[in-house]
C-alpha positions in Angstrom: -16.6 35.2 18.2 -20.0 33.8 17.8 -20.8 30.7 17.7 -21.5 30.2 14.4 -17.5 31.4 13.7 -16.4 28.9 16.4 -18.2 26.0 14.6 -17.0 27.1 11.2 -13.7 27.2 12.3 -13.9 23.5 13.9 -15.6 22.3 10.9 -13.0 23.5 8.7 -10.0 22.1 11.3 -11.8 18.8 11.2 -12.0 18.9 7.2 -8.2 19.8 7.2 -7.3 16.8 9.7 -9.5 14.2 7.6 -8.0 15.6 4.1 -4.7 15.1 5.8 -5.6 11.8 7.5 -6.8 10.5 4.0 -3.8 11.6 1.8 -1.6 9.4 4.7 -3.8 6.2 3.8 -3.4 6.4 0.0 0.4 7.1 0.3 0.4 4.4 2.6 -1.4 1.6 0.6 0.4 3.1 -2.7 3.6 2.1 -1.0 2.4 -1.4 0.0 1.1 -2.0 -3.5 4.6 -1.3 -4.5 6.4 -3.3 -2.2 4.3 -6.1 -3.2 4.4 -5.6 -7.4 8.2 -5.4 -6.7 8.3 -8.2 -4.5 6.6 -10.1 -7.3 8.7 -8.7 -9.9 11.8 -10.0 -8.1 10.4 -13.6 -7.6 9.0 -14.3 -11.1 12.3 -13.1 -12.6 10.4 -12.4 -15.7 12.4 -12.5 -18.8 15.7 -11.9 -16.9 18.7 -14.1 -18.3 20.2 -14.6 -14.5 18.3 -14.6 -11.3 17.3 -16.9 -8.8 15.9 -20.6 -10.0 12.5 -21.4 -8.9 12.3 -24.5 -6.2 10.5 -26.8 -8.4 9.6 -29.2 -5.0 6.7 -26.5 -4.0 4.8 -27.4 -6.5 4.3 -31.2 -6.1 2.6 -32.6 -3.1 3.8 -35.3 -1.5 2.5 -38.7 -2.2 -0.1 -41.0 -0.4 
């Protein structure tokens, strides 16, 4: 090969590797942002007739 052939095949190795590398990182924060809207979801109960009651002592600091 020369070595124009050898670099073209690295570059396009590297590309490959970072277009894989990328497609990890968005599945991965697509998942976290999931996990977090559905953690949300479950905690704010929305207009859902049973579910868990929210602990009205967070909000109220304690007094001086």
């Amino acid at each position: 090969m020369f070595p124009y052939d050898t670099l073209a095949a690295h570059h396009a190795d590297r590309h490959a590797r970072l277009v894989r590398e990328a497609d990890a990182e968005r599945l991965a924060r697509r998942a976290r942002a999931a996990r977090r809207t559905g953690r949300a979801a479950r905690r704010s109960g929305g207009d859902a007739p049973e579910g868990r009651v929210s602990d009205e002592r967070r909000r109220f600091a304690r007094a001086a």
